[in-house]
VOGU-3710 file (C-alpha; in Angstrom, 3 decimals, decimal comma):
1> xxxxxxxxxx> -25,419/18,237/22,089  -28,353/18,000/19,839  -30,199/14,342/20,309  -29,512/13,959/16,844  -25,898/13,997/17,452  -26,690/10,947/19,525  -26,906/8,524/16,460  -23,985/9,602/14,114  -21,073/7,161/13,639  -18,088/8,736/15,034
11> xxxxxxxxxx> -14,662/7,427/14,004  -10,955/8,759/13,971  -10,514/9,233/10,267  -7,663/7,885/8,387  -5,179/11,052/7,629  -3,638/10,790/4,032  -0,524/12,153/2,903  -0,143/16,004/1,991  -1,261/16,681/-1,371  1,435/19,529/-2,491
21> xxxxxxxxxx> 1,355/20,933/-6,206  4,526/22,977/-6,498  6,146/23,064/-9,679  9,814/23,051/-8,452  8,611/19,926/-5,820  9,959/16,736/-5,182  7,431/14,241/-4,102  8,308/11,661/-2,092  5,584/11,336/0,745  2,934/9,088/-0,822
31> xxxxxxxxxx> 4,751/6,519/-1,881  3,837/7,209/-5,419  5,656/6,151/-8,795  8,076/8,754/-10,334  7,466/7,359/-13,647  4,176/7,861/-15,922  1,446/5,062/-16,764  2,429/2,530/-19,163  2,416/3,868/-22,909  -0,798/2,188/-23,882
41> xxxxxxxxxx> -2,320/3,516/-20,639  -1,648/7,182/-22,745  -3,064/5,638/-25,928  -6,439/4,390/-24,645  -7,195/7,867/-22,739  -6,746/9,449/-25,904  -9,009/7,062/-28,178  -11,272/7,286/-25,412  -15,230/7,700/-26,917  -16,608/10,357/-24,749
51> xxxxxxxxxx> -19,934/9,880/-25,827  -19,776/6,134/-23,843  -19,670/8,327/-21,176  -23,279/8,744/-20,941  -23,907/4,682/-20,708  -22,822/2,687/-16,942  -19,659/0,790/-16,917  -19,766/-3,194/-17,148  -20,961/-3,877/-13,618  -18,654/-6,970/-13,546
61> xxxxxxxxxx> -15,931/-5,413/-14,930  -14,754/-8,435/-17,216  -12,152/-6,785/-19,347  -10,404/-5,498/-16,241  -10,729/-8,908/-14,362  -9,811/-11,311/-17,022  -6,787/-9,060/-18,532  -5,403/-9,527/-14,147  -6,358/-12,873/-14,099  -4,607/-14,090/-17,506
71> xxxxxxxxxx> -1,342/-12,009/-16,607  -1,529/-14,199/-13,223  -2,185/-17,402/-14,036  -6,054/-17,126/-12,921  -9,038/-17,604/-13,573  -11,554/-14,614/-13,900  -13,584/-16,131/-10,575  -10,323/-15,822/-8,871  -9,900/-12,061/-9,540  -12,253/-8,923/-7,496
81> xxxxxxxxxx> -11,634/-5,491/-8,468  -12,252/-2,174/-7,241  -11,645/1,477/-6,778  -8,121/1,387/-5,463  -7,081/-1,487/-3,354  -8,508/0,998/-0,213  -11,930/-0,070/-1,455  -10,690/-3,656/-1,865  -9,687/-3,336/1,694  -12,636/-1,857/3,326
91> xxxxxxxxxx> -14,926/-4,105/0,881  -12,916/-7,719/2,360  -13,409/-6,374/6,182  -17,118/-5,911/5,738  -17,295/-8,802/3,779  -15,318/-11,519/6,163  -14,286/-9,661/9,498  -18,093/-10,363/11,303  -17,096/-12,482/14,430  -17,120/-11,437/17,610
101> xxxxxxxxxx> -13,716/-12,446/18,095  -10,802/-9,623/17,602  -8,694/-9,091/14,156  -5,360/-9,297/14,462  -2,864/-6,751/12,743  0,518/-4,967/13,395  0,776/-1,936/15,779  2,886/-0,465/13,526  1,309/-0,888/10,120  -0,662/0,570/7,606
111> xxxxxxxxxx> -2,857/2,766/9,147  -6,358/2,802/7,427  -7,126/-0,919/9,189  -8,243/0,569/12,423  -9,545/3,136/11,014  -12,009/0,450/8,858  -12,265/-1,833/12,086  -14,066/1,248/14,233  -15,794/2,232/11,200  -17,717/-1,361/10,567
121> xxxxxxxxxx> -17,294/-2,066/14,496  -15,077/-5,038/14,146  -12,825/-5,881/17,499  -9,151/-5,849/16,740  -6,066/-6,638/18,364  -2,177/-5,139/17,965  0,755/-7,665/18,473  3,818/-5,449/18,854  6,448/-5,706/15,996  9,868/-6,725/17,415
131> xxxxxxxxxx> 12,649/-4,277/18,349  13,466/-4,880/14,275  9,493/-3,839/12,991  9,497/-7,189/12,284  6,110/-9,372/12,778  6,441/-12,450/15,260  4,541/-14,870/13,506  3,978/-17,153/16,566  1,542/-13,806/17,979  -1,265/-14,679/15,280
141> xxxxxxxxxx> -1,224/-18,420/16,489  -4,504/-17,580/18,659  -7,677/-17,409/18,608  -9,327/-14,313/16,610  -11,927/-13,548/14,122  -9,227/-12,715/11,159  -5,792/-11,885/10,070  -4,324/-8,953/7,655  -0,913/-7,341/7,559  0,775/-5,727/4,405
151> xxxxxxxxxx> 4,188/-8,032/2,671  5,997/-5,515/3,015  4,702/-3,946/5,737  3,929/0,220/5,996  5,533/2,140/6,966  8,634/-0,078/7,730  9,183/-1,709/4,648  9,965/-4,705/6,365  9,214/-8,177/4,533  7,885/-11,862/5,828
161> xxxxxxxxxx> 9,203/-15,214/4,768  6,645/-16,589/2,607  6,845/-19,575/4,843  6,139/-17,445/7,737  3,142/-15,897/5,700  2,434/-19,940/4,928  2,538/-20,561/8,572  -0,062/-17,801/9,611  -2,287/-18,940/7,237  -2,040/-22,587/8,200
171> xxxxxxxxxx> -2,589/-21,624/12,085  -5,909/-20,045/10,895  -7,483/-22,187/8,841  -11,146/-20,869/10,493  -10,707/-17,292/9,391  -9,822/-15,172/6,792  -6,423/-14,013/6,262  -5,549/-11,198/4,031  -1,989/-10,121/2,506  -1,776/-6,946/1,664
181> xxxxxxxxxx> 0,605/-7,110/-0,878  0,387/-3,032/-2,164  4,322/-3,057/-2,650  4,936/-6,389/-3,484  6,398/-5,516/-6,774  9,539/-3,890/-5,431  11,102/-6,844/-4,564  9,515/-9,467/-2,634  8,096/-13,254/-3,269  4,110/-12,967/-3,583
191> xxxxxxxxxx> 1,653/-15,514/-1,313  -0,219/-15,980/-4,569  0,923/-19,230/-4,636  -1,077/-20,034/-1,282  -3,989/-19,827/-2,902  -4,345/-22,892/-4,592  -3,470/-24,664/-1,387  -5,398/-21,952/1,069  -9,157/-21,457/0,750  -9,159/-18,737/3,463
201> xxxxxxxxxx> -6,289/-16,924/1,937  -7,036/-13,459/0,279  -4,633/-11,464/-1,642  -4,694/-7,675/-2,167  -2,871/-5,449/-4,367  -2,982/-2,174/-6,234  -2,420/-0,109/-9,888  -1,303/3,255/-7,388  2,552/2,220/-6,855  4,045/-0,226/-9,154
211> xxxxxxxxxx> 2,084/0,378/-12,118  2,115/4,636/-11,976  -1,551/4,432/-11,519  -2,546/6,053/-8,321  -4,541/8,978/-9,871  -6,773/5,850/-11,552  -7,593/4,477/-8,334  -7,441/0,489/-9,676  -6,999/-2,083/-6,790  -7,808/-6,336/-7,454
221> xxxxxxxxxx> -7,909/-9,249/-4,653  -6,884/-12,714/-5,382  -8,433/-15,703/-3,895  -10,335/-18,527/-4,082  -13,728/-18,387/-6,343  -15,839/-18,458/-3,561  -14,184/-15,863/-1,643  -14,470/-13,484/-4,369  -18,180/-14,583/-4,466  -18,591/-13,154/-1,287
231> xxxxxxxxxx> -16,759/-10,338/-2,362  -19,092/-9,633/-5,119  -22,186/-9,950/-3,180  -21,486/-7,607/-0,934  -20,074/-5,684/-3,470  -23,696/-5,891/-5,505  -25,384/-5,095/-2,456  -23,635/-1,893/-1,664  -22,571/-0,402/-5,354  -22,507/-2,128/-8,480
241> xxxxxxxxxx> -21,005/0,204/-10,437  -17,459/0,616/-8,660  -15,280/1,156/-11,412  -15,582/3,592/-14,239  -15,173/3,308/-18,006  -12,153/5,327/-18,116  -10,207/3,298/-15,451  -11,499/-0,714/-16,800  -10,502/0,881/-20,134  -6,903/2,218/-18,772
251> xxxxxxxxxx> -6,417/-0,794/-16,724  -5,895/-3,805/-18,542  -3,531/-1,210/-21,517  -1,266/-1,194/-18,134  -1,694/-5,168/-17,134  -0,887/-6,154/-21,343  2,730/-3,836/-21,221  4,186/-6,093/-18,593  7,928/-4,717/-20,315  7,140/-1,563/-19,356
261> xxxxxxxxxx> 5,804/-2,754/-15,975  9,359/-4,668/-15,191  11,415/-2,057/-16,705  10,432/0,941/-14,130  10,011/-1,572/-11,115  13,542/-2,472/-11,985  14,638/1,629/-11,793  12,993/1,798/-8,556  14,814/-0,755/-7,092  18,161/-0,061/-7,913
271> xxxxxxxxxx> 17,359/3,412/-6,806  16,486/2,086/-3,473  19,423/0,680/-2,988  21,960/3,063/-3,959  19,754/5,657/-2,077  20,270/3,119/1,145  23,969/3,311/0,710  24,235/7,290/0,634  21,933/7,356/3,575  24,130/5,467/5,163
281> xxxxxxxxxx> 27,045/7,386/4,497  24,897/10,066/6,060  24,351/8,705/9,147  20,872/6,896/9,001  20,173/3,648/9,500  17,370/1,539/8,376  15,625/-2,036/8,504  16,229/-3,568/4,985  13,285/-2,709/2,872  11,994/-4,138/-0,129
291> xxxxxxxxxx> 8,968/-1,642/-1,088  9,832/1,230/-2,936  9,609/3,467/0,191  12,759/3,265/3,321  11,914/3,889/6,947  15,070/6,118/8,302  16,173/7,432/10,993  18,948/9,566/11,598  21,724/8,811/14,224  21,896/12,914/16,306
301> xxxxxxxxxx> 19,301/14,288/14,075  15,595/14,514/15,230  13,164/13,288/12,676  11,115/16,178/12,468  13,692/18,861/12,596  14,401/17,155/8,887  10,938/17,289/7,932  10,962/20,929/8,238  13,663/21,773/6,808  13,394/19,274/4,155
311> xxxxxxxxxx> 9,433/20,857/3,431  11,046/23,910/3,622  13,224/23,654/0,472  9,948/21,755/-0,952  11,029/18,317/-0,491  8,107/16,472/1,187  8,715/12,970/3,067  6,308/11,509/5,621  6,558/12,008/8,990  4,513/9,842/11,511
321> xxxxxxxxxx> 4,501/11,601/14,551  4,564/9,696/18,555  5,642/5,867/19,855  8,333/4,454/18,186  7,983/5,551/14,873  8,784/9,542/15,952  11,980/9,848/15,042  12,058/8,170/11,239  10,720/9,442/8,164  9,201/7,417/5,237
331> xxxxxxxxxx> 11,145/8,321/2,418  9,335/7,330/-1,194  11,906/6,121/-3,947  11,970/8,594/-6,691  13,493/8,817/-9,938  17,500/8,843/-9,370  17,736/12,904/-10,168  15,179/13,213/-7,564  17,030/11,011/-4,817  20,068/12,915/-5,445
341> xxxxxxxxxx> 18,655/16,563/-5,412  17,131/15,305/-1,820  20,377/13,318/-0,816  22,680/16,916/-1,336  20,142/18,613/0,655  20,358/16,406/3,892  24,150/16,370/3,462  24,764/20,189/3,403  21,760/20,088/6,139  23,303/18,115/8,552
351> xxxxxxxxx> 26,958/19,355/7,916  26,024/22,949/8,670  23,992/21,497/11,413  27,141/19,512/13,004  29,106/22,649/12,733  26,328/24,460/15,003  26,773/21,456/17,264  30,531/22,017/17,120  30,597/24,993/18,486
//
């Protein structure tokens, strides 16, 4: 090794989903939105001045921030944005994860926080979900140097009490706690609430799932005002200029059509659940999710054995190879044409493949 190998900062990187562009495909690996941007989202792209291109964004963002703060009951110190909620994310553990003490998260969770933690050298600790995925709350009531776990969790889809999420916070009144709440909009009470009542209570979301957004790369925290001070400082001292004309401009036409917004969280959901039900009939089972993604697992069928075949007719799902998630797949809710195209696949899959066993 060359000596100046010696002083490079080596991590395990964070692997994202496969990026397929097929035009007979059906997508659902990334947990993405079937349905397109909010109308005005269209609108605003194609009004858009290029010539403003040539001047720097608004530094603070204010359009963005007040038009998320105003559709939550905020005010605009409340409110951080950024370049997807993955820069929120990484942005909030350099900001407040700088004890000595060990972070606690899920070992089963979303898995860009370890990937952050060795990146800014933070310590960090894995309770074990239950046998169910589900987190025991009574593991974060310990000493540590901060909290964060997704409502509903990734990939399990899994969702805590808000009074469990209440009690967390209230155990660790000396740290930082962070929800992140990417798929909150699928079905599940938000901790925004806490906030009013929790100083040390930080919540995350994101424009890339419920809003159709995830080629804008939009993400926002909630919190107290001087949380998001701290935020912003660090923010300042690293890049000012985070987000870019086009997305500020883009964003708040998709926070004002809040009709829109409810209308296609509202297909998703009753998608999920009638997909549940035909997966059942199918022989999966499933914890209960409420994110617009479901964690299966098939009752003689190996896991990956479906993800080939399933990538082979050009239907991609995520698989997430070793320990006890090896044998389920993370299937994204798509639109109900798409669910059913992939639903008479498995079934003709696994009744020729029952036949084999058969005989």
């Amino acid at each position: 090794m060359v000596n100046w190998e010696n002083n490079i900062r080596r991590v395990v990187p964070y692997t994202p989903g496969e990026q397929p562009d097929q035009p007979d495909m059906i997508k659902l690996n990334t947990n993405e939105n079937p349905y397109p941007p909010a109308p005005g989202v269209r609108e605003v792209l194609r009004g858009m001045d290029t010539d403003t291109l040539r001047l720097y964004p608004d530094p603070a963002a204010l359009d963005l921030v007040h038009a998320i703060a105003d559709n939550y009951g905020l005010q605009d110190d409340q409110v951080f944005v950024g370049v997807g909620s993955d820069d929120v994310l990484a942005m909030s553990f350099l900001t407040f994860f700088n004890s000595e003490k060990p972070i606690l998260f899920p070992d089963i969770t979303y898995s860009f926080y370890d990937v952050w933690a060795d990146l800014f050298r933070i310590p960090y600790e894995r309770p074990a979900l239950d046998e169910h995925f589900h987190i025991r709350k009574e593991d974060y009531f310990r000493e540590n140097g901060g909290i964060i776990f997704p409502n509903p969790n990734a990939p399990t889809g899994v969702v805590m009490p808000l009074s469990d999420i209440e009690d967390i916070v209230a155990h660790n009144q000396d740290v930082i706690v962070i929800v992140d709440e990417a798929y909150v909009d699928f079905g599940t009470q938000s901790a925004l609430p806490l906030i009013e009542k929790y100083e040390n209570l930080l919540i995350v979301q994101t424009f890339s799932k419920s809003r159709s957004m995830a080629g804008m790369r939009i993400g926002f925290a909630m919190g107290s005002p001087k949380l998001i001070k701290y935020l912003n400082d660090v923010k300042y001292s690293f890049n000012s200029y985070t987000m870019d004309r086009t997305a500020l401009a883009a964003g708040v036409a998709a926070v004002k059509d809040q009709e829109y917004f409810c209308e296609t969280c509202h297909k998703i959901i009753e998608t999920r659940e009638w997909t549940k039900k035909e997966l059942v009939k199918l022989g999966f089972s499933f914890e209960d999710s409420r994110a617009n993604f479901i964690f299966a697992t098939h009752e003689s069928c190996p896991a990956e054995e479906l993800f080939k075949a399933l990538r082979e007719r050009h239907i991609y799902v995520r698989y997430f190879p070793g320990g006890r998630t090896g044998n389920h797949l993370r299937i994204t809710v798509g639109t109900r044409e798409e669910m059913e195209t992939f639903l008479d696949f498995l079934g003709e899959y696994l009744n020729k493949e029952n036949l084999y066993w058969k005989f």
